[in-house]
C-alpha positions in Angstrom: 152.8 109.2 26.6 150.9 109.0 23.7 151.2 110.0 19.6 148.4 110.3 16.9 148.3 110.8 13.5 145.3 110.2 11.2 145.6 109.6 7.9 142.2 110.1 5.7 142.8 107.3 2.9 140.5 104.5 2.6 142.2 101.0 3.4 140.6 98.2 5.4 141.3 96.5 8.3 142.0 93.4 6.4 144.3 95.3 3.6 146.3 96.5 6.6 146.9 93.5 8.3 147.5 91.3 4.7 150.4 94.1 3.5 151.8 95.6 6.0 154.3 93.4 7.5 157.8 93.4 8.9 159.2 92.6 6.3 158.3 95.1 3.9 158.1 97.4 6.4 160.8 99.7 5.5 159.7 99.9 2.4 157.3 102.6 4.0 158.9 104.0 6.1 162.7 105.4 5.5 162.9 106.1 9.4 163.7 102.2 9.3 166.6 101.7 7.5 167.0 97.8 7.1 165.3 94.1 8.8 167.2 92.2 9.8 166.2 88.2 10.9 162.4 88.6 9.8 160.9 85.5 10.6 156.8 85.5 10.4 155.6 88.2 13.2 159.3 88.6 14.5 162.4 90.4 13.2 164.9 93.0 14.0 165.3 96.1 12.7 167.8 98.5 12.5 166.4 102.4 12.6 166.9 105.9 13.6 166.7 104.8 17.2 169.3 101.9 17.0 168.9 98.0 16.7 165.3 96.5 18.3 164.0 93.1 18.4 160.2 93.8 16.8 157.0 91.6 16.9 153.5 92.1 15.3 150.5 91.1 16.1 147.1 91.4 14.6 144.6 93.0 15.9 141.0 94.1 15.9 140.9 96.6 12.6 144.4 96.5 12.0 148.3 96.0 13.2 150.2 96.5 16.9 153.8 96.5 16.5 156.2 96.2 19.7 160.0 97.1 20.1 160.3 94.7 22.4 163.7 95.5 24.0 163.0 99.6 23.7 164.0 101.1 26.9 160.8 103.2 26.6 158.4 100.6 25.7 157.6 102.0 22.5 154.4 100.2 20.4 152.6 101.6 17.4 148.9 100.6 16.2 147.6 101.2 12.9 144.0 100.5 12.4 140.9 101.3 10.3 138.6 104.0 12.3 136.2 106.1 10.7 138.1 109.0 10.6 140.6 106.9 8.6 143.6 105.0 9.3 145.5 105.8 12.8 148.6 105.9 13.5 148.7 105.7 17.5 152.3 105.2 19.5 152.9 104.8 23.3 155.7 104.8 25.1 156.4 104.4 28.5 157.7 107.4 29.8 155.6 110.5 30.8 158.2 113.1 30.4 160.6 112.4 27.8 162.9 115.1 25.9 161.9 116.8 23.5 164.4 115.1 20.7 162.4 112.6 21.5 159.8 113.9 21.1 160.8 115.4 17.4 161.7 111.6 16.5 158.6 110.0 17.3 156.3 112.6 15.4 158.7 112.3 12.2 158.5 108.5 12.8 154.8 108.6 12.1 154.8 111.3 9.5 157.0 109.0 7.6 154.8 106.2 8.2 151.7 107.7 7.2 153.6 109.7 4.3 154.5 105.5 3.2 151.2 103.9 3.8 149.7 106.9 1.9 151.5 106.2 -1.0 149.9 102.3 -1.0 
């Protein structure tokens, strides 16, 4: 299943991938609540959802981050389009509750409502 949010401010590829990092992450998002272990592209972090092990990668026009032991396979992009910067999640599973749901969509709000603020 997948999650958008769009967010019409004007940051670059490069400004994404230089300042958001794991380990100022939280700092934009309160949905993460602390990182734990950051070393270079891979920490843990402790969140809404529980305790994950988290990488980052760069990619073309922005960021991928992976919760690598998520039991639903959740990653998150954030990149430069046109429209703006996008916020797109994926997780595994085609039919998940709607709690679920709920907490994914206020994940990103409260990541775009951080990176917004930059």
């Amino acid at each position: 299943m997948e999650f958008y949010q769009t967010l019409h401010k004007n940051l670059n590829a490069h400004f994404i991938q230089q300042n958001l990092r794991l380990d100022n992450l939280h700092q934009y998002c309160d949905f993460i609540t602390s990182i734990i272990n950051s070393h270079e592209d891979k920490c843990e972090i402790y969140c809404d959802w529980g305790l994950f092990n988290v990488q980052r990668e760069i990619i073309k026009k922005g960021i991928r981050i992976s919760l690598l032991n998520c039991p639903n396979a959740l990653t998150f992009t954030i990149t430069k389009e046109e429209q703006g910067i996008v916020l797109h999640c994926t997780i595994n599973t085609s039919k998940p509750d709607q709690d679920f749901i709920d907490s994914i969509e206020l994940f990103l709000t409260d990541l775009k409502n951080g990176i917004a603020e930059l």
